[in-house]
N, C-alpha and C positions, 0 to 999 in steps of 0.2 A: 457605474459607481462613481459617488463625486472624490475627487481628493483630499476632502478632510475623509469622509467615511472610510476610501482605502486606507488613509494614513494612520488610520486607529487601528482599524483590521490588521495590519502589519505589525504595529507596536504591541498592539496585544499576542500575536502567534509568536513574536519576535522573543517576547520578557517569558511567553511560556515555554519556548522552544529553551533558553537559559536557565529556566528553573530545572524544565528535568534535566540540566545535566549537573544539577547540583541535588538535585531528592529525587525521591519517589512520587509519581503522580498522584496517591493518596495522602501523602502529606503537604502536597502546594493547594492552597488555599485562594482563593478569587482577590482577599485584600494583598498576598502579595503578589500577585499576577497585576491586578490595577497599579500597585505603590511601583514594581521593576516597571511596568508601562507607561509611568506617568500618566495615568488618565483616571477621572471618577467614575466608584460605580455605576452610575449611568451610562454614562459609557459603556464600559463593558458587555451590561443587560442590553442597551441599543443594538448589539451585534450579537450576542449570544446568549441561549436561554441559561447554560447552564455548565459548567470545565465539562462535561463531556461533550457537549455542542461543539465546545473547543478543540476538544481533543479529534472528537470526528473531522471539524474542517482542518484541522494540521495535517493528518491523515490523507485526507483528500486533497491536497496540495500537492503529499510526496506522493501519489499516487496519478495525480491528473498527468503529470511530465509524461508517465508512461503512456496513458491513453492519446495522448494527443500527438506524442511522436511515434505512435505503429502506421501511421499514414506514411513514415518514409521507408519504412521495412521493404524487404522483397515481395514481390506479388507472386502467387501462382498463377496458372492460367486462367482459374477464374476473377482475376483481379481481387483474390483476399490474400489478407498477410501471411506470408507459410507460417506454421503453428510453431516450430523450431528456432524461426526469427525473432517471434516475440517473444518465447519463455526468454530465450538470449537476454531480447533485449531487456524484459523485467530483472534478470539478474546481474547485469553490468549497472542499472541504475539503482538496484539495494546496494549491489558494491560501493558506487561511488555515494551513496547519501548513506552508508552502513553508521556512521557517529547518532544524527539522527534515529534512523531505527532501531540502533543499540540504546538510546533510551525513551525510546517508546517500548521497547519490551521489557524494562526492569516492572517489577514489583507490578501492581495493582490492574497499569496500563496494559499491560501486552493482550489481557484478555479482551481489550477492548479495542487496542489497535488491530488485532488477529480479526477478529468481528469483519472489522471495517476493511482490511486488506482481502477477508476471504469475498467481500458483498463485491468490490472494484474487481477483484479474478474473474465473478462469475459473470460478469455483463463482459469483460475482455473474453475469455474463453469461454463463453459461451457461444459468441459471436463466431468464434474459428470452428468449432464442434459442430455445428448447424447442418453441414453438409454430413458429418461421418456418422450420426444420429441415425440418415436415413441407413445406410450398408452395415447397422446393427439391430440384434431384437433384445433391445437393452433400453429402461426407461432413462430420457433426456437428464432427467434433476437427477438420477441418482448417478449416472457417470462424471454429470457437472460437479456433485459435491464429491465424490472421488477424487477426482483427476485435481481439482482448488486444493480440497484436506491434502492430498499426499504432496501438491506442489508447496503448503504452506509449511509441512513436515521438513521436504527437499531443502528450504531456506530457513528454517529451525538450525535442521542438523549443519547447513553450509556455515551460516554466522556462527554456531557454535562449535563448531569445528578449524575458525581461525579466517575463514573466506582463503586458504592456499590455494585453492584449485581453481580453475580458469571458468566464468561463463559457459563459456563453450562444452568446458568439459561437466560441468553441474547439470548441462540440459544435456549431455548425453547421458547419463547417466538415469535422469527423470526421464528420456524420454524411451530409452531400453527395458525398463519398468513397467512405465503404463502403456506402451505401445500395443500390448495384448487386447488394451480398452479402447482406444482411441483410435 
């Protein structure tokens, strides 16, 4: 990517990530997303088809942190990341980016960030699940969208409940639960 096109790409996530903490994602509009970004609608449309384009690659930003640091998580012996290490670590990095996700979930968005949070789950944990698949007689997608739904529940009720309780203690908690599954 060259460094004007990054530099727009940023300016534009940058004036959207500022709007929603001033509105509702149904009511920020493209002309004030380009006016707070400084940049012409062309611009804009040159990087994105459409504010949900937008809203998915925002998405995929707070979510990529996560994907790309389970490489430094604990291994099992088979060299995959234990499944306990990364719920961990997905819920110390909603903690620390919770401003953020608290207004991706107001109003219109959430259904659409939820979307997007459950699709990045299921390529992460799905990838951990692969082996426990085989030691059940239970179909692969319907435990995948379990185990995602009741983890996206588990971070519902935690950010609505104030974020008091520790990482640590939120995945023990989901993992005492679905452990009968997985």
């Amino acid at each position: 990517m060259d460094i004007r096109h990054k530099k727009s790409t940023d300016a534009i996530i940058h004036a959207f990530g500022e709007l929603l903490t001033k509105q509702e994602y149904q009511s920020i509009t493209v002309s004030e997303i380009i006016s707070v970004a400084g940049i012409s609608r062309s611009t804009f449309y040159a990087h994105f088809d459409t504010k949900d384009s937008l809203l998915e690659e925002t998405c995929h930003i707070l979510f990529e942190h996560v994907v790309l640091k389970l490489d430094n998580l604990p291994l099992t012996k088979g060299k995959r990341v234990r499944f306990e290490s990364m719920i961990t670590h997905v819920l110390t990095h909603i903690r620390k980016n919770v401003n953020n996700i608290l207004d991706l979930l107001r109003g219109e968005s959430s259904e659409i960030f939820l979307l997007f949070f459950k699709r990045h789950l299921k390529v992460v944990i799905g990838n951990q699940l692969d082996n426990k698949f085989k030691q059940r007689d239970l179909p692969k997608e319907y435990v995948l969208d379990f185990v995602v739904s009741s983890f996206v529940d588990t971070v519902n009720w935690w950010i609505k409940s104030g974020l008091h309780q520790s990482p640590e203690l939120i995945e023990s908690y989901y993992y005492a639960v679905t452990s009968a599954v997985i």
